[in-house]
N, C-alpha and C positions, 0 to 999 in steps of 0.2 A: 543252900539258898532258901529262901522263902518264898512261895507263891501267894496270891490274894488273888480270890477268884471271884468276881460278882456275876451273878448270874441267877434267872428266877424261872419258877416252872407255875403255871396253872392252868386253872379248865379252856381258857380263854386263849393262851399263847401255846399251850400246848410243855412237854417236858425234854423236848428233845434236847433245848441249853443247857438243862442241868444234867443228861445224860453224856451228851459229849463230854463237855466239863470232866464230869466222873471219870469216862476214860482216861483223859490227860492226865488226872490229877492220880490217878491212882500209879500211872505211870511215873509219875514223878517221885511218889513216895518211894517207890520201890527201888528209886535211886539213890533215895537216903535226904529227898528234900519234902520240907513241912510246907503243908497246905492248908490257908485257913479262907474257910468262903465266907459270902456275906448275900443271905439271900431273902428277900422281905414276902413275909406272911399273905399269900393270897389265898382266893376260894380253888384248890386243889393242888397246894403248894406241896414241895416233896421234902420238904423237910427234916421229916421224920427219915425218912432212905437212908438220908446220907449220914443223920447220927446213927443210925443203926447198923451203918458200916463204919464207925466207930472214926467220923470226919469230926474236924470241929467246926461248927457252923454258929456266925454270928449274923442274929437274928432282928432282921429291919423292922419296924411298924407296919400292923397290918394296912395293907391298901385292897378295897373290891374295886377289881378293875371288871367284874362281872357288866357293866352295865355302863365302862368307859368308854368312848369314842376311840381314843387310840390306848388298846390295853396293853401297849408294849411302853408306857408311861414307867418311869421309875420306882415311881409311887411315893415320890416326899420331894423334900428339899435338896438340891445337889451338896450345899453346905452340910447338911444333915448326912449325908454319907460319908462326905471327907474328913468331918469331925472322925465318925467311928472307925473309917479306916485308920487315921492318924492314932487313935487311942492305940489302938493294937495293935500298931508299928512301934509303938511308946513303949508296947507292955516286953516288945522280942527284940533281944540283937540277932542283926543278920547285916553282914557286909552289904549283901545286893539283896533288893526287893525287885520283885517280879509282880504286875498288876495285869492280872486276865479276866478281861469284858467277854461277855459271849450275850448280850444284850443290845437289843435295838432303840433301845430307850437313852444308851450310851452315846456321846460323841465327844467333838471334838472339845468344846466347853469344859464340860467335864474333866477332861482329858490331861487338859491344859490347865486347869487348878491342883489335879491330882500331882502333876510333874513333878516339883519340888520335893515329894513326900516316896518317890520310888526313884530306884536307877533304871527300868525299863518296863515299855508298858506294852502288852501285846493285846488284838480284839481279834476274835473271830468276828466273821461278817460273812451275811449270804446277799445281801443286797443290791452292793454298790450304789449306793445313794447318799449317806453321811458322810460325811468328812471329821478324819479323824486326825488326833495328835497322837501317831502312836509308831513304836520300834521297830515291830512286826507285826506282820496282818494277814490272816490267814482266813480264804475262802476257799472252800474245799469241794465247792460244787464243777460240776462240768457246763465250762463257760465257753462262747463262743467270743464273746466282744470283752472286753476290758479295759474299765472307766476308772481306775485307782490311780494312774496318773495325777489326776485331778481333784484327788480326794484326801492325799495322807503326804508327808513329808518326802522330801526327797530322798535323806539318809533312810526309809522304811524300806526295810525288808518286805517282800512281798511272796507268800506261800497261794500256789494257785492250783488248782483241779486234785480231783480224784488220786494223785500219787499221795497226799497229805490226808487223807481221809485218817479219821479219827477211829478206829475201830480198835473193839478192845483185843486181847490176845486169845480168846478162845475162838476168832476168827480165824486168826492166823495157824492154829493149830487144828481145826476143824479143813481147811483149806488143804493139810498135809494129808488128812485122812482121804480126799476126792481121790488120790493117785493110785490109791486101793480100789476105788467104787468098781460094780463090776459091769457098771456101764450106766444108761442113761433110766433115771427113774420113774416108775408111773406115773401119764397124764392124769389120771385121777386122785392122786398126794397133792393139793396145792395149799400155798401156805396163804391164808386172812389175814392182814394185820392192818390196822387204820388208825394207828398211833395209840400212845398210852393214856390218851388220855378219851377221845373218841366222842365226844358230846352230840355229835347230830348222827351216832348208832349208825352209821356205814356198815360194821359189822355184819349188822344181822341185817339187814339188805342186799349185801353181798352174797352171806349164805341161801339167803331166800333165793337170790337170783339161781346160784349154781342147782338148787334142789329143780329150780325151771326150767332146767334147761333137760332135765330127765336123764341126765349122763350118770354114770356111778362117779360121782366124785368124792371122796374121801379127805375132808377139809383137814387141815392144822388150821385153829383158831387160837392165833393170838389175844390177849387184852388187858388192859390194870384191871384192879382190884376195885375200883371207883366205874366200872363202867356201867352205863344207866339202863342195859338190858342182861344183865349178867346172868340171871336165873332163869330168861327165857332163852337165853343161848343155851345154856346148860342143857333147857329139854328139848330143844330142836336137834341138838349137838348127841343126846343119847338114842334119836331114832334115828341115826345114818348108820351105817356102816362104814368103822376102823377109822371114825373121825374122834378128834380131842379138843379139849377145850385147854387152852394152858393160860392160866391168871398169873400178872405178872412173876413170870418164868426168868430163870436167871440160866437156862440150857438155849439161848435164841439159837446159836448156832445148829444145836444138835437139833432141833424143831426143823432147821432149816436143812439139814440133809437128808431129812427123810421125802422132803417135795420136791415134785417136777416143774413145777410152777409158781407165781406169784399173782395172788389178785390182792391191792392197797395201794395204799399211801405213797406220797413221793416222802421226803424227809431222810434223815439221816439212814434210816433203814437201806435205804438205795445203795450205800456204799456198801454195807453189812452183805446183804445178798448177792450183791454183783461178787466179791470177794471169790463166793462162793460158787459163782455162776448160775444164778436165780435170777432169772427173767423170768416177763409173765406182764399181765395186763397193771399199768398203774390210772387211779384217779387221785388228781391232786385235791389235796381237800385244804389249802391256803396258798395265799396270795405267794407268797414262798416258793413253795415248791412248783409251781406254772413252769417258767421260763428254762428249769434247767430240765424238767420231763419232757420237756416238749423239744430241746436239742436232742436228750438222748433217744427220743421215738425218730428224729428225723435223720440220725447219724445210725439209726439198725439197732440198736441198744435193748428195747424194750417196745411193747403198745400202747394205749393210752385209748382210758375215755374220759367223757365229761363226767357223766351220770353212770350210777350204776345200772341203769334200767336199760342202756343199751347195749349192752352183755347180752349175744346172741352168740346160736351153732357157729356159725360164719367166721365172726371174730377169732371165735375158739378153734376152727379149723385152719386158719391163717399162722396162728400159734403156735399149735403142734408141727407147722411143716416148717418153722424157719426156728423152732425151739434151740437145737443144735446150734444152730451158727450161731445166734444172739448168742448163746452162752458162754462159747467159745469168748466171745466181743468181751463182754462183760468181764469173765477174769482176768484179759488182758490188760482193760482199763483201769481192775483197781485189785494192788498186790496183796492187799491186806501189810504193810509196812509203811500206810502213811503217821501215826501213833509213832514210830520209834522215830521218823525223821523230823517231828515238828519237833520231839524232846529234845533231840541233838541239834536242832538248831537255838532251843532255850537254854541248853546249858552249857552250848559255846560262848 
């Protein structure tokens, strides 16, 4: 089969569509089917990644959505895209084409031009707000209400919660390793992370916070390569003790078995950690990630601030005494085997 995967990453929307993406697609290759993306040049696009994992990527006109109102805009003409899908359905035989949106900028319009030119068309979505024309649909967040009814065809296949989570397979093999662990790991391991992309430096606000609170904590700091305090983490990160800094790290799991905890981002990472049973405090740092952090704080899941400034002893004491159970919750909720069932429902 052949995939077509559009989907964009920058400073502004963040990179976590084109990491999902990644997972699925790399899963697919593995099954012996070709994947070709299509993903347009922005200010912190990831482009380079995916050819240097040896993807083939065909390449939209740049758009700065740096300074757009809605920067989840496509960034051209919808005609202008289906031209260059169409061209490189021209250039491949493939009995069935498969077309996968992981953009919000996507919908049904779209969708609905695209039709004639594939046999099925699948979107991830976190929304539930567009309305789409599409086969299968797949939101992978932990939801409480469900509005797709109203939104996608009736013959649509619908993929819902955390059993479908996208994770790649060193989760799922990092998860076998827990069964060994020789019990529960120091409060003071916890893992930083505020997305790869991180432009308003949560990071190092975060670390500052935990050095505040005077506890020996022993940070894992995640971050890309592009982040806009990189060298002064480095040396705040060399006066702690048994703390590391890891710039876009391709061991997340292994990073993540050495913590007891979790201070960051809500976003795909959420599924990753919970796998692993990583709880810990989240702050949502986009519109996105609000509604479903804020189910799993009220179903026991995990805690939640607004701000990072109000990270106090208190919270942190709250944490440590319900650690255990959340964690327990947490690898209940997501098996690390949502990755092989969304496959197996694309290449039935």
């Amino acid at each position: 089969m052949l995939f077509l995967i559009r989907a964009d990453a920058s400073f502004r929307i963040g990179s976590g569509h084109i990491m999902r993406c990644l997972t699925l697609a790399q899963g697919l290759e593995k099954e012996g089917h070709k994947c070709i993306w299509f993903c347009r040049r922005r200010p912190g696009h990831r482009i380079e990644l995916l050819k240097n994992r040896g993807l083939e990527v065909i390449e939209l006109p740049f758009y700065d959505d740096s300074q757009a109102e809605n920067p989840f805009f496509i960034g051209g003409e919808v005609s202008e895209e289906i031209c260059a899908i169409k061209t490189v359905i021209k250039s491949h035989s493939s009995d069935f084409i498969t077309f996968i949106s992981d953009h919000y900028g996507i919908g049904k319009d779209y969708e609905t031009r695209l039709r004639p030119l594939v046999q099925r068309i699948f979107v991830i979505d976190d929304l539930q707000e567009a309305s789409h024309d599409c086969d299968i649909l797949l939101n992978q967040n932990y939801l409480k209400e469900v509005k797709y009814a109203q939104l996608v065809p009736r013959h649509c296949q619908v993929l819902l919660g955390p059993k479908y989570a996208l994770l790649r397979k060193e989760f799922w093999e990092a998860r076998q390793k827990l069964a060994q662990a020789p019990g529960p790991l120091s409060f003071s391991k916890v893992l930083v992370f505020f997305g790869g992309m991180d432009t308003q430096n949560h990071t190092l606000k975060a670390v500052q916070a935990l050095m505040a609170t005077h506890e020996p904590f022993s940070p894992e700091v995640v971050v890309g390569k592009e982040h806009p305090s990189l060298n002064l983490l480095r040396d705040l990160l060399s006066s702690i003790h048994d703390a590391h800094l890891h710039v876009e790290t391709q061991q997340m799991a292994e990073v993540m078995l050495k913590c007891g905890w979790y201070l960051g981002s809500g976003g795909t990472i959420t599924w990753e950690r919970m796998c692993l049973g990583l709880t810990g405090i989240v702050i949502p740092v986009a519109a996105n990630q609000l509604a479903f952090t804020q189910a799993l704080v009220r179903d026991g899941y995990q805690l939640m601030l607004n701000h990072i400034e109000e990270l106090n002893k208190s919270l942190l004491n709250k944490l440590a005494n319900q650690l255990e159970f959340m964690r327990h919750k947490c690898m209940e909720l997501v098996d690390g085997m949502g990755t092989k069932r969304v496959i197996q429902c694309l290449l039935n």
